[in-house]
C-alpha positions in Angstrom: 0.0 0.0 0.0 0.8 3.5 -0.1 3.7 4.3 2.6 1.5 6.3 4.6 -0.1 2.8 5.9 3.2 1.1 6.5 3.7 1.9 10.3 -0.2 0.3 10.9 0.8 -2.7 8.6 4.0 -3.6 10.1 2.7 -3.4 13.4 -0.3 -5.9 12.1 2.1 -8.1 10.8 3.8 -8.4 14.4 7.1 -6.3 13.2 8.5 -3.9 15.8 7.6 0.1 15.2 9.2 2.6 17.2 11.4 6.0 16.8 14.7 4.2 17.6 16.7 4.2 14.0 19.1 0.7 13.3 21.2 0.6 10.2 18.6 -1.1 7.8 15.2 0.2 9.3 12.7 1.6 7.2 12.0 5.4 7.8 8.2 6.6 7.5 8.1 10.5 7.1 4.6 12.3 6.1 5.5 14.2 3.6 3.2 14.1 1.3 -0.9 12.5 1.2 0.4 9.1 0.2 3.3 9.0 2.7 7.0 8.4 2.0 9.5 5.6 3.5 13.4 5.0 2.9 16.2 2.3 4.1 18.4 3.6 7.0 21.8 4.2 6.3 23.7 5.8 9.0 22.6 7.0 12.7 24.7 9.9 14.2 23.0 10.7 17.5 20.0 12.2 16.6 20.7 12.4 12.7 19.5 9.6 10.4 20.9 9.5 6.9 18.8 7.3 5.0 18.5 6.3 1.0 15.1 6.7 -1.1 13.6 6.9 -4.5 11.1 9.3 -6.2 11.7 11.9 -3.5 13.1 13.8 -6.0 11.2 12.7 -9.0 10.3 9.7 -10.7 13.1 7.1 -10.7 15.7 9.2 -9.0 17.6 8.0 -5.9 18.3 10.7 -3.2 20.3 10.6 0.0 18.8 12.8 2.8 19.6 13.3 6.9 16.8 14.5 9.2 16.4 15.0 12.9 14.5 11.7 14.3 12.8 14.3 16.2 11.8 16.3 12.5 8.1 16.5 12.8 8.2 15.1 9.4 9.5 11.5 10.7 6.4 9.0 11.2 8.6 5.9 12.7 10.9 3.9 12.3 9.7 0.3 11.4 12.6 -2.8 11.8 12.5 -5.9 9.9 
């Protein structure tokens, strides 16, 4: 489904949702109506770097860092 419903899935399918980011999480930010999600890369204290695609447009991968306190992180849902 749309990545705005993975946090409520995941945690239906028994997986562990939380704001604690691990190398290899998924990240779920809410920024836009359908949601967006990426693959944790690095945590630095309170910074998560994390890769994505179509952030920036259709079929382009982007690297980004936000605050796991940003207002535009949802969770962080391990595997």
């Amino acid at each position: 489904g749309n990545a705005s419903a993975w946090m409520s899935n995941a945690k239906a399918k028994g997986h562990t949702v939380n704001r604690v980011p691990k190398v290899g999480s998924i990240i779920q930010t809410a920024e836009s109506r359908y949601g967006h999600v990426g693959v944790v890369e690095a945590v630095n204290g309170d910074q998560v770097t994390f890769g994505e695609w179509n952030y920036a447009g259709p079929y382009k991968y982007t690297r980004r860092t936000l605050n796991i306190n940003d207002a535009k992180v949802k969770a962080i849902i391990h595997p």
